[in-house]
N, CA, C and O atoms as a GROMACS GRO file, in nm:
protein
  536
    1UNK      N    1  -5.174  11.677  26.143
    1UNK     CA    2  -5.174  11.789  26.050
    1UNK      C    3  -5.054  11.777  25.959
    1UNK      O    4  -4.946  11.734  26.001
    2UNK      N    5  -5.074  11.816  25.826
    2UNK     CA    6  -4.977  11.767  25.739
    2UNK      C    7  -4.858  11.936  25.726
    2UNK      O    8  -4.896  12.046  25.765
    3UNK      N    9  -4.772  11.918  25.687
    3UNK     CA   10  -4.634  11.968  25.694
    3UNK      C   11  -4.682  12.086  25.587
    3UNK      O   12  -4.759  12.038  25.503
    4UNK      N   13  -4.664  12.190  25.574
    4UNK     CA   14  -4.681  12.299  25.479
    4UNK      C   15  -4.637  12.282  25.325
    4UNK      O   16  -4.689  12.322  25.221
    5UNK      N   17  -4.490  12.189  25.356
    5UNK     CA   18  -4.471  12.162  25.202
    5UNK      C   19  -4.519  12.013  25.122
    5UNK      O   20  -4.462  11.970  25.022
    6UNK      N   21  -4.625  11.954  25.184
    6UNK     CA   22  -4.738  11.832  25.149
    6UNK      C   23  -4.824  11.884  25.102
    6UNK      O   24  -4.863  11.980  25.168
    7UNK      N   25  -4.894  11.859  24.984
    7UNK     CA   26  -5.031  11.894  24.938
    7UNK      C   27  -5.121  11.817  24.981
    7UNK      O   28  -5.106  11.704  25.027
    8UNK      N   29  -5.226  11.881  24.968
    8UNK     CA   30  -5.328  11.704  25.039
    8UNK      C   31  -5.398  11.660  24.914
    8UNK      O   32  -5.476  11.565  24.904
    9UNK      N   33  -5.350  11.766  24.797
    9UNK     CA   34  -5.410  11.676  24.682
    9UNK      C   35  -5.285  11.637  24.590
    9UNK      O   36  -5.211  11.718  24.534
   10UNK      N   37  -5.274  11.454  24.583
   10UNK     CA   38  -5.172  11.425  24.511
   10UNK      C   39  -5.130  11.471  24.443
   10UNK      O   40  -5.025  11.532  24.461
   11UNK      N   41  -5.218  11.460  24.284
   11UNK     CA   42  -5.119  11.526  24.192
   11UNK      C   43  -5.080  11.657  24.139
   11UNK      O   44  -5.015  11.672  24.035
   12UNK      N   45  -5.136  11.784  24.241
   12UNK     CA   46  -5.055  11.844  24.268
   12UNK      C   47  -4.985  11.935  24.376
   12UNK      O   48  -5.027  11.963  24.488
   13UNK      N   49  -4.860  11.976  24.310
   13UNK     CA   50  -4.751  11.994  24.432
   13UNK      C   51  -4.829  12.146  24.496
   13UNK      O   52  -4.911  12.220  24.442
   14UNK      N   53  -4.768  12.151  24.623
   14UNK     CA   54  -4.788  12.294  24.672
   14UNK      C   55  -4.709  12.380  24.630
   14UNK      O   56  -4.613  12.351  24.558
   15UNK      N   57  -4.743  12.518  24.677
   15UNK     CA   58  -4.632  12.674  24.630
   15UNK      C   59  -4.486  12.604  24.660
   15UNK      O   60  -4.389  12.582  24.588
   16UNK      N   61  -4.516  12.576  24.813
   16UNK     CA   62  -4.368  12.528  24.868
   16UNK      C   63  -4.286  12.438  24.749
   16UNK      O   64  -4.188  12.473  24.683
   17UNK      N   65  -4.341  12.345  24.746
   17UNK     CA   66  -4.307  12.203  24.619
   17UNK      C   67  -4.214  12.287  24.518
   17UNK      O   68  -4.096  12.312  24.491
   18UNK      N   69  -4.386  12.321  24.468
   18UNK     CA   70  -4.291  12.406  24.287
   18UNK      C   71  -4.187  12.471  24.316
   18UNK      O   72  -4.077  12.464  24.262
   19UNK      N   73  -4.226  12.549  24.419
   19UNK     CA   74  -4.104  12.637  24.432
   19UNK      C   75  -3.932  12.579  24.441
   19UNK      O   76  -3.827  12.633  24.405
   20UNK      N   77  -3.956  12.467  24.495
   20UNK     CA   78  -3.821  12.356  24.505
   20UNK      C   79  -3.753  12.251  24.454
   20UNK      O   80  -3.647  12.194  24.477
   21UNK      N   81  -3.894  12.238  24.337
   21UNK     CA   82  -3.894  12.099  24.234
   21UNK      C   83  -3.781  12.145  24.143
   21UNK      O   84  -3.784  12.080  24.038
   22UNK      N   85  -3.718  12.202  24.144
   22UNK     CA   86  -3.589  12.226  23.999
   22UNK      C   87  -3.472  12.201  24.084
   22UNK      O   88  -3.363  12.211  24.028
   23UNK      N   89  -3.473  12.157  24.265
   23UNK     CA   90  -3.310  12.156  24.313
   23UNK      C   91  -3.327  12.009  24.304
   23UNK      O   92  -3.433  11.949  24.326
   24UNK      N   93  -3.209  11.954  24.270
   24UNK     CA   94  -3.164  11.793  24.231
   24UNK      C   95  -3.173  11.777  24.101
   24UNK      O   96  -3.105  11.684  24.057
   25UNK      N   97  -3.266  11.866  23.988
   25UNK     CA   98  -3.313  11.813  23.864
   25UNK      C   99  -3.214  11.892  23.759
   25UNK      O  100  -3.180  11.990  23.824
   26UNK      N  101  -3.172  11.897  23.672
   26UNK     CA  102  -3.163  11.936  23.544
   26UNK      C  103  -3.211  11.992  23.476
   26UNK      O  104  -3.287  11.927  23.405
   27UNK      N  105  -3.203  12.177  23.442
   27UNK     CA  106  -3.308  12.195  23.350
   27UNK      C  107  -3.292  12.256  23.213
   27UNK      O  108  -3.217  12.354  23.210
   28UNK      N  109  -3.342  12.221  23.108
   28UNK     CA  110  -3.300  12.208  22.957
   28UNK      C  111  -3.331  12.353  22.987
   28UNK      O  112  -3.427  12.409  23.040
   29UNK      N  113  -3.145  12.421  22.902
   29UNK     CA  114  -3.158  12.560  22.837
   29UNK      C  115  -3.295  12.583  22.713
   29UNK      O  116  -3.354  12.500  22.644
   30UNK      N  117  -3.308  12.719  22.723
   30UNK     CA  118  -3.441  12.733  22.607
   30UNK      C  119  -3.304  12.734  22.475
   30UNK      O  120  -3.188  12.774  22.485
   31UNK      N  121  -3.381  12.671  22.353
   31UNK     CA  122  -3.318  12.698  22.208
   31UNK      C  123  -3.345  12.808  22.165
   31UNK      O  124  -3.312  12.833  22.049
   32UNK      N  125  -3.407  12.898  22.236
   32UNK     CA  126  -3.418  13.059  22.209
   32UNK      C  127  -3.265  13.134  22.210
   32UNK      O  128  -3.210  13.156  22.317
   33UNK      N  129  -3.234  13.151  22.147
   33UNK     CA  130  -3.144  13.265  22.159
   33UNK      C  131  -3.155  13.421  22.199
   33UNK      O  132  -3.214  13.503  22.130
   34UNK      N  133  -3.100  13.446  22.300
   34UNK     CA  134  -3.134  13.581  22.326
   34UNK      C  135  -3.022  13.656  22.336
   34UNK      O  136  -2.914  13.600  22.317
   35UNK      N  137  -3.026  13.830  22.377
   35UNK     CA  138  -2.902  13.884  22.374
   35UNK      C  139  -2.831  13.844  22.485
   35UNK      O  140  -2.709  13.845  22.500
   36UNK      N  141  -2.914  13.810  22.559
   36UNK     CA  142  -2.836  13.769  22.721
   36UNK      C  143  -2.724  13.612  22.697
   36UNK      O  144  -2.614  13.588  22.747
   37UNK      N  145  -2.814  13.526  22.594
   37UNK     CA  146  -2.709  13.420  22.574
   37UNK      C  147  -2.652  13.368  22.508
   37UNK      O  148  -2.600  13.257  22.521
   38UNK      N  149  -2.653  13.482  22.368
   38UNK     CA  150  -2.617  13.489  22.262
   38UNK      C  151  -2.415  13.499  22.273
   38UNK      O  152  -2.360  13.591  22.333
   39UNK      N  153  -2.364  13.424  22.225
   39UNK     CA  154  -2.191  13.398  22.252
   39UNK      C  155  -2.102  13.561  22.188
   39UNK      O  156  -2.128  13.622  22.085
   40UNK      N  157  -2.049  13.577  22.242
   40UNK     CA  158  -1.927  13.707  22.119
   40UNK      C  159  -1.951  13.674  21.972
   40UNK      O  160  -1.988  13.759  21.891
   41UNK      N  161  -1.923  13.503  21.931
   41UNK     CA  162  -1.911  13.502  21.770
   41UNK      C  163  -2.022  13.503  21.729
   41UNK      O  164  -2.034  13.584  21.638
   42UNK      N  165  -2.143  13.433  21.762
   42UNK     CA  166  -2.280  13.462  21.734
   42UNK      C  167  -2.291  13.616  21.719
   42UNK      O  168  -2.308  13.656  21.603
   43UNK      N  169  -2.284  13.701  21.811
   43UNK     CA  170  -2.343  13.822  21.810
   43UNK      C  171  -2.249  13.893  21.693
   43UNK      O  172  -2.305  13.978  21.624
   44UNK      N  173  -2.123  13.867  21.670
   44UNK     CA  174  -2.004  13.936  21.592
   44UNK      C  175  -2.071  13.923  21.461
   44UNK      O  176  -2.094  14.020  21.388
   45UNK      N  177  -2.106  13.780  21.427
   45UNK     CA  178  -2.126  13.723  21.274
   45UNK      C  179  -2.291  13.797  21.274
   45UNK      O  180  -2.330  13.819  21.159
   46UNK      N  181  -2.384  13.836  21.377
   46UNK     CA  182  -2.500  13.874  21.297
   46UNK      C  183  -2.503  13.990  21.323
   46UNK      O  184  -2.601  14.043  21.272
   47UNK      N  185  -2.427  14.073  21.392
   47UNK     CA  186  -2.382  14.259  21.357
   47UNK      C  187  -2.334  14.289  21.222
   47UNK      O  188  -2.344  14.397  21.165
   48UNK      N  189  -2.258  14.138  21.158
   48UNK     CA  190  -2.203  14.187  21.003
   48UNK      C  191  -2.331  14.173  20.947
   48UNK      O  192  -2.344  14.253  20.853
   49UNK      N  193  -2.453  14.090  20.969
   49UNK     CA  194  -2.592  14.055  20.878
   49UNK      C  195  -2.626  14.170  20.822
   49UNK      O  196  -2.626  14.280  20.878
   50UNK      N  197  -2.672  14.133  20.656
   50UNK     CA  198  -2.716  14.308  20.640
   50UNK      C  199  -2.840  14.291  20.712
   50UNK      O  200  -2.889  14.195  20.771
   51UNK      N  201  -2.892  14.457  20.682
   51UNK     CA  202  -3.016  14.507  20.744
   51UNK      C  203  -3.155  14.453  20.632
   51UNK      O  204  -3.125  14.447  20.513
   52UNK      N  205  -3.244  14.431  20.655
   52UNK     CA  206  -3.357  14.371  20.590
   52UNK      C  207  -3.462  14.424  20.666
   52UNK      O  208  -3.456  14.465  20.782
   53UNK      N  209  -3.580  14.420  20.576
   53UNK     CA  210  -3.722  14.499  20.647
   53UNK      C  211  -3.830  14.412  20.609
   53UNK      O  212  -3.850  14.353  20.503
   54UNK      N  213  -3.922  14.416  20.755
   54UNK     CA  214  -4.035  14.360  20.718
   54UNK      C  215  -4.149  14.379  20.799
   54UNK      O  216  -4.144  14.502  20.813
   55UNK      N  217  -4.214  14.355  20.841
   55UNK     CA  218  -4.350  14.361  20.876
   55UNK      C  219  -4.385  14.276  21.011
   55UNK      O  220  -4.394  14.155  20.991
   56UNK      N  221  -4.406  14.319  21.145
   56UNK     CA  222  -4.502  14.254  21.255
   56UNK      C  223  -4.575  14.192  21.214
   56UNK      O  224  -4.656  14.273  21.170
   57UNK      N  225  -4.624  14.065  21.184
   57UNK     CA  226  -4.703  14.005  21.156
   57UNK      C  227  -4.784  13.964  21.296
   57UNK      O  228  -4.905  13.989  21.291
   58UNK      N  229  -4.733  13.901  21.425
   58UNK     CA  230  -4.770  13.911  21.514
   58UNK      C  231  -4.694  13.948  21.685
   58UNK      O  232  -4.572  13.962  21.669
   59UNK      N  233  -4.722  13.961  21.792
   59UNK     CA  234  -4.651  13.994  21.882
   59UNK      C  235  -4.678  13.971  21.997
   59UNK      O  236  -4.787  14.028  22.002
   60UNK      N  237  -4.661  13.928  22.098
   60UNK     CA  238  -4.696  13.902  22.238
   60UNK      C  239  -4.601  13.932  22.317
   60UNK      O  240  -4.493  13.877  22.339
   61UNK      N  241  -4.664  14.049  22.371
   61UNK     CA  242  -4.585  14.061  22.536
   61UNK      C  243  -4.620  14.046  22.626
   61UNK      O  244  -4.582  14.118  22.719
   62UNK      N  245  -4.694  13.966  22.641
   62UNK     CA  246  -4.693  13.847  22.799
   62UNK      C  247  -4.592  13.753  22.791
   62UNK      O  248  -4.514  13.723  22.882
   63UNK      N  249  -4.598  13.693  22.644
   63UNK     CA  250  -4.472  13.548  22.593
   63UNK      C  251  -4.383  13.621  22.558
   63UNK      O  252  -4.291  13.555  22.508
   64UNK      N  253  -4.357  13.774  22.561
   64UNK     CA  254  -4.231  13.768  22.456
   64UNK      C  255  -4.159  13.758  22.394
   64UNK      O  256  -4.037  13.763  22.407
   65UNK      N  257  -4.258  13.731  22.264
   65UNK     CA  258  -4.184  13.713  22.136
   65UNK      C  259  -4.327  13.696  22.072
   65UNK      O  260  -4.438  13.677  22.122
   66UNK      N  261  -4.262  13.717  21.881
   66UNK     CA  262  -4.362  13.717  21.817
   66UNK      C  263  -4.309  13.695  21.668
   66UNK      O  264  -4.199  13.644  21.650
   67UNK      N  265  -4.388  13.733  21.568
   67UNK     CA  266  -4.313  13.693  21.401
   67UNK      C  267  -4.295  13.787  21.336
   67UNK      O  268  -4.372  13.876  21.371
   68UNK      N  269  -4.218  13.822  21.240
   68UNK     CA  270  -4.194  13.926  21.166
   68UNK      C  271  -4.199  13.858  21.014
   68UNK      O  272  -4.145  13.750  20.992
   69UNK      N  273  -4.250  13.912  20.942
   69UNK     CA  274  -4.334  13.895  20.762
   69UNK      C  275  -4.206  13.956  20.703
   69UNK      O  276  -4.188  14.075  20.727
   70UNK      N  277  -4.110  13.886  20.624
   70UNK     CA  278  -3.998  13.932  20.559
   70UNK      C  279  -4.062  14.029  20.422
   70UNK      O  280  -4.150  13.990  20.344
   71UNK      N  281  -4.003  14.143  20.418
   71UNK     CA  282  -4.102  14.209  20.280
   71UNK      C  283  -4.004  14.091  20.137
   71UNK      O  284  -4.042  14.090  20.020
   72UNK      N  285  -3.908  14.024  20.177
   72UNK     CA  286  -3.859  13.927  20.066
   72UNK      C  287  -3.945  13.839  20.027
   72UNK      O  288  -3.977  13.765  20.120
   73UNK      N  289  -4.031  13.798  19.859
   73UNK     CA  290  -4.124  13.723  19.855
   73UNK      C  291  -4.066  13.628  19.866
   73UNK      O  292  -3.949  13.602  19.835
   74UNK      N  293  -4.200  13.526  19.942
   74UNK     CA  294  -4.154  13.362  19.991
   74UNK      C  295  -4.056  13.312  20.043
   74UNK      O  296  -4.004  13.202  20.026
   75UNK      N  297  -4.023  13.425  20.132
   75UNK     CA  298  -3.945  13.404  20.287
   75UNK      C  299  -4.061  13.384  20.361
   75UNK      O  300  -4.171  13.439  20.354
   76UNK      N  301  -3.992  13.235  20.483
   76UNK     CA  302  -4.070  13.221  20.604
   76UNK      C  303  -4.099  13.301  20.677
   76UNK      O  304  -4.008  13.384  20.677
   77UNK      N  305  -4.184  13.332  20.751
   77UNK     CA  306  -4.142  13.441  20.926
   77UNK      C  307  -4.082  13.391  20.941
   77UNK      O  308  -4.042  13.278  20.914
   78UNK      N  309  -4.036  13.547  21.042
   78UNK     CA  310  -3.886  13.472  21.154
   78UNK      C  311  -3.974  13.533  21.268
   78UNK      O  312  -4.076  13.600  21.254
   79UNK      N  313  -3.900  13.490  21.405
   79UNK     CA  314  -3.895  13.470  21.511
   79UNK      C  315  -3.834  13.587  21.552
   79UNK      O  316  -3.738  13.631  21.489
   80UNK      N  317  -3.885  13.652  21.667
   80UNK     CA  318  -3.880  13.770  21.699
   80UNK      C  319  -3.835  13.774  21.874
   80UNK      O  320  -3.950  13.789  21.917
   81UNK      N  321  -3.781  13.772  21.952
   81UNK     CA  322  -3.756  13.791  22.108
   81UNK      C  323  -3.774  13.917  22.175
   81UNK      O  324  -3.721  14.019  22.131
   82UNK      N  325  -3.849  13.917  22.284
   82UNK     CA  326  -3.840  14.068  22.351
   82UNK      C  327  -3.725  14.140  22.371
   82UNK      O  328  -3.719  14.258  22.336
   83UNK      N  329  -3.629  14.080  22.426
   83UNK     CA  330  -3.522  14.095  22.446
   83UNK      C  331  -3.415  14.200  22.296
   83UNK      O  332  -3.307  14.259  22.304
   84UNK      N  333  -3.506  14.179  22.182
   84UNK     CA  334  -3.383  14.197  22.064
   84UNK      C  335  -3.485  14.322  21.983
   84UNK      O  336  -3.470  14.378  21.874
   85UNK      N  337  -3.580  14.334  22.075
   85UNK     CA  338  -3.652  14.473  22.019
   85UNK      C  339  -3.598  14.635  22.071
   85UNK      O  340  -3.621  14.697  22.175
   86UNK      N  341  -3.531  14.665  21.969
   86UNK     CA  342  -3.464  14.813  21.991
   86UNK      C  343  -3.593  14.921  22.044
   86UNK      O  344  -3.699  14.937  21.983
   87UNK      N  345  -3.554  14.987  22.167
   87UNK     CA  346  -3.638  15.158  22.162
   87UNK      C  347  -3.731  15.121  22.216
   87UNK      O  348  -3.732  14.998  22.206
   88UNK      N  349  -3.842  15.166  22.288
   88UNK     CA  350  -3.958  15.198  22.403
   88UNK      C  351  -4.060  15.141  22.354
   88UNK      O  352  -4.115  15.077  22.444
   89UNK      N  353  -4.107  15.132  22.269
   89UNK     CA  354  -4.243  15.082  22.206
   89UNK      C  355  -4.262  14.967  22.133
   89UNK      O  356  -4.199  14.935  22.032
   90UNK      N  357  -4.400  14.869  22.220
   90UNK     CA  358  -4.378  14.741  22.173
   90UNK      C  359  -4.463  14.763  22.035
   90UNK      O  360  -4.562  14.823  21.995
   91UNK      N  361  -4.389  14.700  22.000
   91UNK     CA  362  -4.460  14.654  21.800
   91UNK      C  363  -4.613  14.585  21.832
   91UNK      O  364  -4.650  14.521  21.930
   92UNK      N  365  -4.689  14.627  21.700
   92UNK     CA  366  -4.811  14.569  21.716
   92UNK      C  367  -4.779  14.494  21.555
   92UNK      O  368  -4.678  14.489  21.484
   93UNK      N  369  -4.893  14.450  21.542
   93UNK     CA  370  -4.964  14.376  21.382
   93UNK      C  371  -4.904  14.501  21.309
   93UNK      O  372  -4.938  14.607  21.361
   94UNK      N  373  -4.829  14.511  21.207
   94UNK     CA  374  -4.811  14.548  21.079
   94UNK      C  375  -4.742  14.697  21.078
   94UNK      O  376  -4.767  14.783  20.993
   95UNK      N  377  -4.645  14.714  21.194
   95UNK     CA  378  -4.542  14.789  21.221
   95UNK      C  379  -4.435  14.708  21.129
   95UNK      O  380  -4.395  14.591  21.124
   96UNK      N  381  -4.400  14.874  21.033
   96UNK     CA  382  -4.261  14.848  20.951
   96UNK      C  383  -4.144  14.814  21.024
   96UNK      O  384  -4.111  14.902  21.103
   97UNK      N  385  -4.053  14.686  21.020
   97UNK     CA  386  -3.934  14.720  21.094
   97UNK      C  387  -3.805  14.673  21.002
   97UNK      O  388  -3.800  14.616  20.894
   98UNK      N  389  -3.690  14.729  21.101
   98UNK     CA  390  -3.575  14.681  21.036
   98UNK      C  391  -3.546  14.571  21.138
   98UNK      O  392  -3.600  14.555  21.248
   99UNK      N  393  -3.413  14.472  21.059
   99UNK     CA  394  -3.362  14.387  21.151
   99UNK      C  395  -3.275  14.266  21.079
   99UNK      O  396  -3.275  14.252  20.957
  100UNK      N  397  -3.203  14.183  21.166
  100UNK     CA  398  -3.063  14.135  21.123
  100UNK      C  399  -3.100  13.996  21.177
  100UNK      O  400  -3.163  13.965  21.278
  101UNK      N  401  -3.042  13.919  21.077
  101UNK     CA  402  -3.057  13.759  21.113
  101UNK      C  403  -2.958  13.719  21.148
  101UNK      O  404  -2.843  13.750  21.116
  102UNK      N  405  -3.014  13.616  21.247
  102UNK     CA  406  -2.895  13.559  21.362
  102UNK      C  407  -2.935  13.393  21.362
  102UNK      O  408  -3.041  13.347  21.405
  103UNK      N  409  -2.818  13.311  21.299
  103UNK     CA  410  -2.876  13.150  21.332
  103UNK      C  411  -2.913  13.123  21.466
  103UNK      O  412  -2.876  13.186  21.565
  104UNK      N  413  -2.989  13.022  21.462
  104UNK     CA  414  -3.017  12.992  21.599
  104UNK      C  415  -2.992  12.801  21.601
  104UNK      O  416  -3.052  12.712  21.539
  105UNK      N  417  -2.865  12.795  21.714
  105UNK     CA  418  -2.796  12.667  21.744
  105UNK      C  419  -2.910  12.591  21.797
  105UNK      O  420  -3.001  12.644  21.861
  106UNK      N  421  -2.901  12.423  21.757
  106UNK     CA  422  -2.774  12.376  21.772
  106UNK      C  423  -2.709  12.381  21.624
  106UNK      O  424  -2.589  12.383  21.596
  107UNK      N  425  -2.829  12.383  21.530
  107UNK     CA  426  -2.754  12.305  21.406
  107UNK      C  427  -2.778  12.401  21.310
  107UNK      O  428  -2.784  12.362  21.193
  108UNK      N  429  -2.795  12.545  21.340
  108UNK     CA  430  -2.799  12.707  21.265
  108UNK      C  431  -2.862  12.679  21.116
  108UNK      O  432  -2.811  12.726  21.015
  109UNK      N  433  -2.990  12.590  21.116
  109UNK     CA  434  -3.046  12.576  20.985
  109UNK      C  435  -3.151  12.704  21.008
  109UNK      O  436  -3.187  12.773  20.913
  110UNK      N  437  -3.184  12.722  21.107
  110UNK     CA  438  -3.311  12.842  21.119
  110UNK      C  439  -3.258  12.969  21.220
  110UNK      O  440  -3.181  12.958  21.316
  111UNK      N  441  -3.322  13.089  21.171
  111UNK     CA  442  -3.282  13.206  21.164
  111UNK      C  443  -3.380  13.301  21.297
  111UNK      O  444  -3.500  13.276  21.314
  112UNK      N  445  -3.313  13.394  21.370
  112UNK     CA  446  -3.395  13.470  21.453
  112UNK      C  447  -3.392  13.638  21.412
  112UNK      O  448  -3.290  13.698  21.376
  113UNK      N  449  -3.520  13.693  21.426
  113UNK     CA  450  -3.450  13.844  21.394
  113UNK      C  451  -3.394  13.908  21.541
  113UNK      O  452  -3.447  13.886  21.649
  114UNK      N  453  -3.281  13.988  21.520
  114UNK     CA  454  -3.239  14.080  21.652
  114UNK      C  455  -3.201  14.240  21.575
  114UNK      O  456  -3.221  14.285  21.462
  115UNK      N  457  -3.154  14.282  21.669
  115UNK     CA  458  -3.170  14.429  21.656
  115UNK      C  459  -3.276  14.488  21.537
  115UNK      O  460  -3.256  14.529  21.423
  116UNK      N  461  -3.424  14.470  21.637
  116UNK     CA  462  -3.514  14.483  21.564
  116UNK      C  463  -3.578  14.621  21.577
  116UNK      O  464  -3.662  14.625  21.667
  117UNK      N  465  -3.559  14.740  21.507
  117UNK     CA  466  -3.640  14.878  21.506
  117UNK      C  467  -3.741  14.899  21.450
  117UNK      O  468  -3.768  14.816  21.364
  118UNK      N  469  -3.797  14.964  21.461
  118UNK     CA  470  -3.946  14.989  21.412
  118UNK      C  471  -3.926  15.110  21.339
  118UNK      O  472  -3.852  15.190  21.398
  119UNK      N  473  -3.970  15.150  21.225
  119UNK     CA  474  -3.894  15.228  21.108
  119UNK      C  475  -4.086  15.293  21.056
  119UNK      O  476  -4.079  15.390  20.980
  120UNK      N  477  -4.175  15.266  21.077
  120UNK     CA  478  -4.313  15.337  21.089
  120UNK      C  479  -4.422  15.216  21.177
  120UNK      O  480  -4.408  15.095  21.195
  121UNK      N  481  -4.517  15.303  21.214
  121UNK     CA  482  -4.599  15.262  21.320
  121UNK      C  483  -4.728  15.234  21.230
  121UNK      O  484  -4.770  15.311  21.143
  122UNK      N  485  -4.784  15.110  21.266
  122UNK     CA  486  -4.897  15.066  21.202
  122UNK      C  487  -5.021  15.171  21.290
  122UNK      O  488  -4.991  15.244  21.384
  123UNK      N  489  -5.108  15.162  21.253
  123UNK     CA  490  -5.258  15.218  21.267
  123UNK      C  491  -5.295  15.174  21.416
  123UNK      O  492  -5.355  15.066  21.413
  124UNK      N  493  -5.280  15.217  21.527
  124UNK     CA  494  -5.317  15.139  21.636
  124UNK      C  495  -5.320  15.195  21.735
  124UNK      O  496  -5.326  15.316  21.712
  125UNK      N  497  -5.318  15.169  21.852
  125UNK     CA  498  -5.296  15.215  22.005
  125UNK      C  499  -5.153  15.130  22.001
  125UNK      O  500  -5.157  15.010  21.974
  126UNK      N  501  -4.996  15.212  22.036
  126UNK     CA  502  -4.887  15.171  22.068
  126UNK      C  503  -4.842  15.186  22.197
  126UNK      O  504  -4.803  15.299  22.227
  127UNK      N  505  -4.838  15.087  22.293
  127UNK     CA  506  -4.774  15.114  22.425
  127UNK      C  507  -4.618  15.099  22.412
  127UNK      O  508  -4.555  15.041  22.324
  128UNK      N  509  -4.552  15.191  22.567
  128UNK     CA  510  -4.467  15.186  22.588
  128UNK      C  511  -4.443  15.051  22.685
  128UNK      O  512  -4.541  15.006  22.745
  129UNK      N  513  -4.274  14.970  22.703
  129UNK     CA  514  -4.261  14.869  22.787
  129UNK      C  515  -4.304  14.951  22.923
  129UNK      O  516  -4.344  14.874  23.010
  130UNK      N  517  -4.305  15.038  22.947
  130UNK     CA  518  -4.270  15.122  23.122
  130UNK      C  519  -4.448  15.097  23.125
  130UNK      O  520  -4.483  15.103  23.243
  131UNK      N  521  -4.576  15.069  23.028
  131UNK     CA  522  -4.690  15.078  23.046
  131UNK      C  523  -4.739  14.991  23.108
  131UNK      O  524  -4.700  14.882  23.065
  132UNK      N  525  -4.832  14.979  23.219
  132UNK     CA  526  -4.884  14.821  23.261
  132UNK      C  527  -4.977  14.737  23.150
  132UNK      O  528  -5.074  14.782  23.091
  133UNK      N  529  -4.910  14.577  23.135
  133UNK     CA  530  -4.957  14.508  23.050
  133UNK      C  531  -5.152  14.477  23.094
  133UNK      O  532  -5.199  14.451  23.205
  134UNK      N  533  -5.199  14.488  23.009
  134UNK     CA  534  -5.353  14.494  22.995
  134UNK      C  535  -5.410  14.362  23.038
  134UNK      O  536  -5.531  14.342  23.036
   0.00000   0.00000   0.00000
């Protein structure tokens, strides 16, 4: 009889396995920036960012995170984190918001939004985070 943490199908591992496959290994930080690992000067330099408004374009809270539609013409989206959404209610498609750009390292050519508020509510059913995800 084989050992609990053996699969009997090669290629793949058991609960046990996964659960243990990251001790010995190395694992690449995300290039996400969030508030949790965002540095003092990072966070200092994009509290001075002015404030700018734009538009949910899309949103996921299973992945947490989503894009925001700059109302500036022929600005890219930016990049949106759960983590950097101000106040109780997750944003849907085409919620007005405010929010402040923050480079995102290594080489701060591209931009994330944070302290992101929602300033009017698009047409929709809006849940709260405290709601169970659907």
């Amino acid at each position: 009889m084989a050992s609990p943490s053996i699969s009997p199908v090669k290629d793949k591992p058991s609960p046990v396995d996964h659960a243990n496959m990251h001790m010995g290994t190395f694992l690449i930080p995300s290039p996400i920036v969030t508030r949790r690992t965002r540095t003092s000067s990072t966070s200092r330099m994009a509290s001075n960012a002015p404030i700018k408004k734009g538009h949910i374009s899309q949103f996921d809270r299973c992945k947490g995170h989503g894009f925001i539609t700059p109302d500036e013409e022929g600005k890219p989206e930016i990049f949106c984190h759960v983590s950097d959404i101000e106040g109780e209610i997750i944003p849907i498609h085409g919620d007005l918001v405010t929010y402040k750009e923050c480079p995102v390292p290594p080489k701060k050519t591209k931009v994330q939004a944070i302290e992101v508020t929602i300033l009017s509510l698009a047409p929709g059913k809006h849940l709260k985070w405290e709601d169970p995800a659907k």
